[in-house]
DOKOL-370218 format. One record per residue (C-alpha): residue in three letters; z negated, x negated, y negated. Coordinates in steps of 0.02 Angstrom, whole numbers, plus 50000, padded with zeros to 5 digits. Each point is the difference from the previous one (the first is absolute). Layout:
! residues N
alaZXY ...
This chain:
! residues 532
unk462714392944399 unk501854991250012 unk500305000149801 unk498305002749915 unk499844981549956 unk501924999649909 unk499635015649913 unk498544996549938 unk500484980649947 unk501625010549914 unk498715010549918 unk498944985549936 unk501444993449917 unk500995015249925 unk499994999449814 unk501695012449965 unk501735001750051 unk500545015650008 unk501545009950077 unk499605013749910 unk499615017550033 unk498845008450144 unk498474987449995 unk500994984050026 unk499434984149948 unk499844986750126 unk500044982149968 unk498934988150135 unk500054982150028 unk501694990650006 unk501005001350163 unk500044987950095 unk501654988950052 unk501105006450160 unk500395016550087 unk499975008550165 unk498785007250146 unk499304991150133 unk500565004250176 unk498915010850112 unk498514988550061 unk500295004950209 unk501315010150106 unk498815013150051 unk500605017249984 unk500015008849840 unk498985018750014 unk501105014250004 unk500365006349837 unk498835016349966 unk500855016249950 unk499265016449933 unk500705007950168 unk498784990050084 unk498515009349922 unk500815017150014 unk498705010350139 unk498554987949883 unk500465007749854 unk500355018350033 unk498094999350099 unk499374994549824 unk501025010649913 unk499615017850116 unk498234997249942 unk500445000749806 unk499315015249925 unk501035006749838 unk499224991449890 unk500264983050109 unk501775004050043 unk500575003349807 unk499154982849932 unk500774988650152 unk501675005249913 unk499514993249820 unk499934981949960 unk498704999649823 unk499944989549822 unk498584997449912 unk499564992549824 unk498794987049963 unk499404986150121 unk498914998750124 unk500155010250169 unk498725014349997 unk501075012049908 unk501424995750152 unk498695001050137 unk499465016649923 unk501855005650004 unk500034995150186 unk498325006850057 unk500115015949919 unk501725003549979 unk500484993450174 unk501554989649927 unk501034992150106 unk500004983349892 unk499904996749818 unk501114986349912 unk499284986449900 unk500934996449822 unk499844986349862 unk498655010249914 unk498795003350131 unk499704980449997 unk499574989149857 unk501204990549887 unk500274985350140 unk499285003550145 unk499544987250150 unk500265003650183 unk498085002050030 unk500075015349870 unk501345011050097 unk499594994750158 unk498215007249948 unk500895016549932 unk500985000750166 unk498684999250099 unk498675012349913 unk501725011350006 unk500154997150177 unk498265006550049 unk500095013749922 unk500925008050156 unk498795006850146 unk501195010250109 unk501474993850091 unk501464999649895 unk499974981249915 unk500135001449788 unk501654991549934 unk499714989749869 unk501735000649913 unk500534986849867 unk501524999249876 unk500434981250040 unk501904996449991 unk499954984149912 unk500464994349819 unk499805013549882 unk499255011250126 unk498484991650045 unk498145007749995 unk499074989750045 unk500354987449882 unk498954984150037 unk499235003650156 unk501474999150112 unk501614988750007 unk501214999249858 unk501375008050118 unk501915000149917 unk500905017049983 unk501325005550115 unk501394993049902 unk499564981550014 unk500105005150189 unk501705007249986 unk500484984349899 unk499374988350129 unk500955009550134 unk499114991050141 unk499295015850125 unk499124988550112 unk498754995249832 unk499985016749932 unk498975003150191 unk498994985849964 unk499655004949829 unk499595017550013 unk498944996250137 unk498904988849911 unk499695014049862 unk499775011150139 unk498544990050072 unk499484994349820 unk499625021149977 unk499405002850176 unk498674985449967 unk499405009149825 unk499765016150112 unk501565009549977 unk501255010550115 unk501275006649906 unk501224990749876 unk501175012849909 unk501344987350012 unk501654994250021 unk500885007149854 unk501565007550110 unk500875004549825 unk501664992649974 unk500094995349812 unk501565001649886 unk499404985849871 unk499485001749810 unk500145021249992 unk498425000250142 unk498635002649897 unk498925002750149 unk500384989450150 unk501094983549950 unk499064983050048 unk498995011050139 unk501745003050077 unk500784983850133 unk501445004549905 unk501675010349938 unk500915000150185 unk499235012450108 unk500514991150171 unk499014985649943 unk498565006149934 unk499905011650183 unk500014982250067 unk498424994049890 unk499075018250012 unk500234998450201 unk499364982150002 unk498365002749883 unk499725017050110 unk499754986250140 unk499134989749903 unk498615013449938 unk499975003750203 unk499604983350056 unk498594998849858 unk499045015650067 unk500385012249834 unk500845015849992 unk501714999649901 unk500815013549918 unk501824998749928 unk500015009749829 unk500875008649922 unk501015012550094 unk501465003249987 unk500124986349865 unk499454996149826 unk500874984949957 unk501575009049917 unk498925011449895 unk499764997149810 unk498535011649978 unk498234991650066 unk499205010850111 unk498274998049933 unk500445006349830 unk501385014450056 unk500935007550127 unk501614987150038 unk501675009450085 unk500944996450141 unk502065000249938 unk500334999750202 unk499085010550098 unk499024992050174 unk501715001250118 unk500844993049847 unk498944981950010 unk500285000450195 unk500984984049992 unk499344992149833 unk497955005149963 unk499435005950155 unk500584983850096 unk498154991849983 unk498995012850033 unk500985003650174 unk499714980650039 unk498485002149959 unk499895014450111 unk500934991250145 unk498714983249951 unk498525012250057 unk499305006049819 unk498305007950029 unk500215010549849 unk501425005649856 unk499615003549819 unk500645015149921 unk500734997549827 unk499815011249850 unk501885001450004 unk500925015449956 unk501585003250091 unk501665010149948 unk499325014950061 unk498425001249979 unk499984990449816 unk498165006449931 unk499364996550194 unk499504982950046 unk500374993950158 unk498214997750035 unk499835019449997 unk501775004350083 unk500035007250163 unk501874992750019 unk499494983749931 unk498784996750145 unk501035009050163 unk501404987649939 unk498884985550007 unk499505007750192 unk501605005550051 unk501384986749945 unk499034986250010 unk498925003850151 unk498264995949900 unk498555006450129 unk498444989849901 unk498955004449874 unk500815006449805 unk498784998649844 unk500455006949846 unk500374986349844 unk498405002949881 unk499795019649950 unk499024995149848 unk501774993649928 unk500965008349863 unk501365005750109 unk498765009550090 unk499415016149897 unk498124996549960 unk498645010750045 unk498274994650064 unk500025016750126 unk500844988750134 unk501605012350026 unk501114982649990 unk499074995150180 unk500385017250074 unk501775001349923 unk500184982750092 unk499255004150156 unk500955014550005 unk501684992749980 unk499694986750128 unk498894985349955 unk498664993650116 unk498854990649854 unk499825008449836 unk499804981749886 unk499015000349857 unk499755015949944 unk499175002649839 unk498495008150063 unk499704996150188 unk498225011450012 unk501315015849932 unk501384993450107 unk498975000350143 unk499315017349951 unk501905004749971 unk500674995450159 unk498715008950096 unk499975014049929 unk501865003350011 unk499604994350202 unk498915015249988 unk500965012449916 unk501854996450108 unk500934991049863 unk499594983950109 unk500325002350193 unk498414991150086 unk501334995050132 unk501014990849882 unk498484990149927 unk499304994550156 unk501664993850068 unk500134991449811 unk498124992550031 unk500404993850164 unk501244990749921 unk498994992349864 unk498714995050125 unk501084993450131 unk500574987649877 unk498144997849930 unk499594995350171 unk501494988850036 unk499674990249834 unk498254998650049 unk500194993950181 unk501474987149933 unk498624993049869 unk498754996550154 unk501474991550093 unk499934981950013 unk501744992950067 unk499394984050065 unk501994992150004 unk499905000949816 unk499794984449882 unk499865008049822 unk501204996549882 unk499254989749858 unk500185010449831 unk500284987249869 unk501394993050108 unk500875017350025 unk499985004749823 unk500514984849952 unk501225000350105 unk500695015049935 unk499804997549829 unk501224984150008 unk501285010650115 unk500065012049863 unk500054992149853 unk501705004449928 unk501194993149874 unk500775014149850 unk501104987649926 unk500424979450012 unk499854991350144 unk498945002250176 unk499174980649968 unk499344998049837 unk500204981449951 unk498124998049989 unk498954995549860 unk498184992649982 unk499475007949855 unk500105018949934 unk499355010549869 unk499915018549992 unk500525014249904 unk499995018850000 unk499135010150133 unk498045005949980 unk498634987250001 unk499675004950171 unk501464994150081 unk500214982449885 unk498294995850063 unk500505005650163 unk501624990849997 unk499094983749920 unk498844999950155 unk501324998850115 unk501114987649918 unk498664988549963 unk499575003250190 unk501824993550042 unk500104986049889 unk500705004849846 unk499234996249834 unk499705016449891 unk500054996649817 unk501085002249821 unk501314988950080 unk501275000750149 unk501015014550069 unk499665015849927 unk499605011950102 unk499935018449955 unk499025015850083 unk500955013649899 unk502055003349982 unk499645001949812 unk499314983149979 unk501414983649983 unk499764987650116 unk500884989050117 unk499285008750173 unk499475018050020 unk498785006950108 unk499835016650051 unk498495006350111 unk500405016350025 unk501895009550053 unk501404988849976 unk500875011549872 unk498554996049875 unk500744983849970 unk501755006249975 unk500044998149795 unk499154981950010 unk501244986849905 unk499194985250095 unk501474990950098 unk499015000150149 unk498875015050075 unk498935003350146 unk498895014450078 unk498484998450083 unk499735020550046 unk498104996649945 unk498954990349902 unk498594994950136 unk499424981650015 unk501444999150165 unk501485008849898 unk499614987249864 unk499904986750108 unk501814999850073 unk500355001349798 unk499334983249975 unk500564991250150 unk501965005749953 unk499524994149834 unk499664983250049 unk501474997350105 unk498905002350166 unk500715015750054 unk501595010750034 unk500175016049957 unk500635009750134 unk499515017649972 unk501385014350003 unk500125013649854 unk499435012750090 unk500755016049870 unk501674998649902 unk499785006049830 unk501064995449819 unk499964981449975 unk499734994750176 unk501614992250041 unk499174986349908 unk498844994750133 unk500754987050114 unk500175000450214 unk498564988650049 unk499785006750164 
């Protein structure tokens, strides 16, 4: 496998460091010195891209042969709790789920490669009639990150949006793309496609590219290709746009001020280059809109011909989680029928898949679900299964893989990005460091010692939290975090991984430019200087 041998060297060497939030906490060996891909190895022709449309007449003969019970799970993608994979390949035998997704606590505290790639694969099985089982995973980067140890520490969005280089955001998202495909998964629910408005998005923020919806359309379009390239099913989340919204999703129902024709020019702007990029799949957000204000999106009949109709979406549509607050709980599965109903194709997460399934065939029984409907919906779902599958299998023998440490690297030095003072720091040799969890000083001792510097009581201070006095500031996480520091000179990193921290203590020394763009305005960043 291409990336086996980094992750698990990463994993053999992960101690802390954490982004925060959603499982994250990924700190490998030290990066290693320069950037870039190599160039393709030979000029023989590159394989025709594979599209869903290709498996069309494949998938509707798999899907004609569903019974009920068949055709309602094929719409449902399952969670589980606990590790180990027999209660998933349960779900998928007997339930006939059309995937199940794999989060932080169906694997142990820091998992290795050979763990999920195990899970994966007993998952994988599990499936005995045509229609391939999606194994989904919530792997954005940064704070978003599952699976933890076992795969690359991959930056959020924004440090993409602050290195404003499209051409690496390709490279990049393709590398995570075959990092996932080669621990046995087909779907990533990723790019965040949310535009963010700075400090009031409780939600979204660092997972955004950024505050300017042209450019972060830009970034969502070139880590759609990206996510192609590398063999896994994307999905651009959250339509129509979570990133103004000051209520988290998870914990209540957040609601649209503008309404979906509203956030034509502004919101919607990624998701339709997404669209145009070739998107396999959009996620529905738990987003209530000006007229429907108790409904969320996810269950809105308008909510998802809009996303069909004005932006000319013809893939697959899943559902955000239903077992989320904004979602009225029950554990009778209505939430996957309501969603079915008002025009999903996956039903994600629901909090009991076995009644779900139950749910959704039953309603196919009794006319509240047209059978019509839910086969052209399957036929969907499989086409891309199939697609995804056949893309996995392809080897493109032009290629010459990009080598990982280099591309992060690569972009964690491209978007390193100064808050205040100047875009060279004068250098130093020595530092000591305040503020910030024990996590990230250790982290941030490994990598300066790794660039040079001497770590100590003495030399530039160096602080990891805005409430901490010191002569530099570093923030690892949204740039607006850093916003109250009094240090004369401030950077952000986007993340705390070993590559992130890295860039830190090259600029530190002198050895590096920052050149990253602020990628959202917000109060107090006129401060941070042009060093494009």
């Amino acid at each position: 496998m291409r990336l086996t041998a980094l992750t698990t060297a990463l994993a053999l060497t992960l101690t802390g460091c954490s982004a925060g939030g959603g499982g994250a906490g990924d700190e490998g060996t030290q990066p290693s010195a320069g950037s870039g891909t190599s160039a393709p190895a030979s000029s023989e022709a590159v394989p025709t891209p594979l599209t869903p449309a290709d498996f069309a007449d494949e998938a509707a003969d798999i899907v004609d042969s569903f019974s009920d019970d068949e055709l309602a799970g094929s719409l449902i993608i399952g969670t589980w709790s606990g590790t180990g994979p027999q209660t998933a390949v349960d779900m998928v035998e007997k339930d006939s789920l059309g995937g199940v997704i794999v989060m932080a606590d169906n694997l142990s505290e820091t998992p290795s490669a050979e763990e999920v790639t195990q899970l994966t694969t007993a998952i994988a099985g599990a499936r005995t009639k045509g229609q391939p089982v999606s194994i989904a995973v919530d792997q954005e980067g940064g704070p978003v990150s599952r699976l933890s140890t076992a795969a690359l520490p991959f930056p959020p969005l924004m440090a993409f949006g602050a290195a404003d280089d499209g051409k690496l955001t390709t490279t990049a998202t393709t590398v995570q793309a075959e990092n996932l495909s080669d621990l046995g998964f087909t779907i990533d629910f990723a790019p965040d496609s949310d535009v963010t408005v700075g400090p009031k998005d409780v939600a979204i923020n660092v997972r955004s590219a950024g505050g300017d919806a042209e450019d972060v359309a830009e970034v969502v379009a070139r880590a759609v290709e990206g996510y192609d390239a590398g063999g896994v099913a994307s999905s651009a989340k959250h339509f129509p746009g979570h990133g103004r919204l000051t209520v988290d999703s998870h914990e209540g129902l957040p609601v649209s001020e503008k309404s979906i024709d509203e956030l034509e020019d502004s919101d919607l702007l990624p998701f339709q280059s997404a669209v145009d990029a070739g998107v396999p799949m959009v996620m529905m957000g738990h987003i209530g809109l000006p007229d429907a204000k108790t409904t969320p999106a996810s269950l809105n009949p308008k909510a998802y011909t809009a996303l069909r109709e004005n932006l000319g979406f013809d893939g697959v549509v899943v559902t955000d989680a239903l077992n989320m607050e904004a979602v009225t709980q029950s554990a009778n599965g209505d939430a996957a029928v309501n969603a079915l109903a008002a025009g999903a194709d996956l039903a994600l997460m629901p909090p009991d898949a076995a009644a779900a399934q139950d749910a959704v065939a039953a309603a196919l029984g009794d006319g509240t679900l047209k059978r019509d409907d839910l086969v052209e919906k399957s036929r969907r779902v499989v086409a891309m299964q199939l697609a995804t599958a056949a893309a996995q299998q392809q080897d493109d023998p032009a290629a010459s893989p990009a080598d990982p440490e280099a591309v992060l690297t690569e972009v964690a030095e491209k978007s390193l990005t100064v808050l205040k003072g100047e875009c060279e720091f004068a250098g130093t040799d020595a530092i000591s460091i305040v503020g910030g969890s024990e996590k990230e000083k250790a982290a941030l001792r490994r990598a300066a010692e790794t660039a040079g510097l001497s770590v100590g009581s003495g030399g530039t201070t160096v602080s990891l939290s805005p409430g901490t006095s010191a002569e530099v500031a570093v923030g690892t996480a949204a740039p607006w975090t850093m916003r109250g520091t009094p240090a004369k000179s401030a950077v952000t990193a986007y993340d705390s991984n070993p590559y992130a921290l890295g860039a830190v203590a090259k600029w530190l020394k002198g050895d590096l430019s920052a050149t990253g763009q602020l990628p959202v305005e917000y109060e107090g960043s006129d401060e941070a200087p042009d060093c494009g």
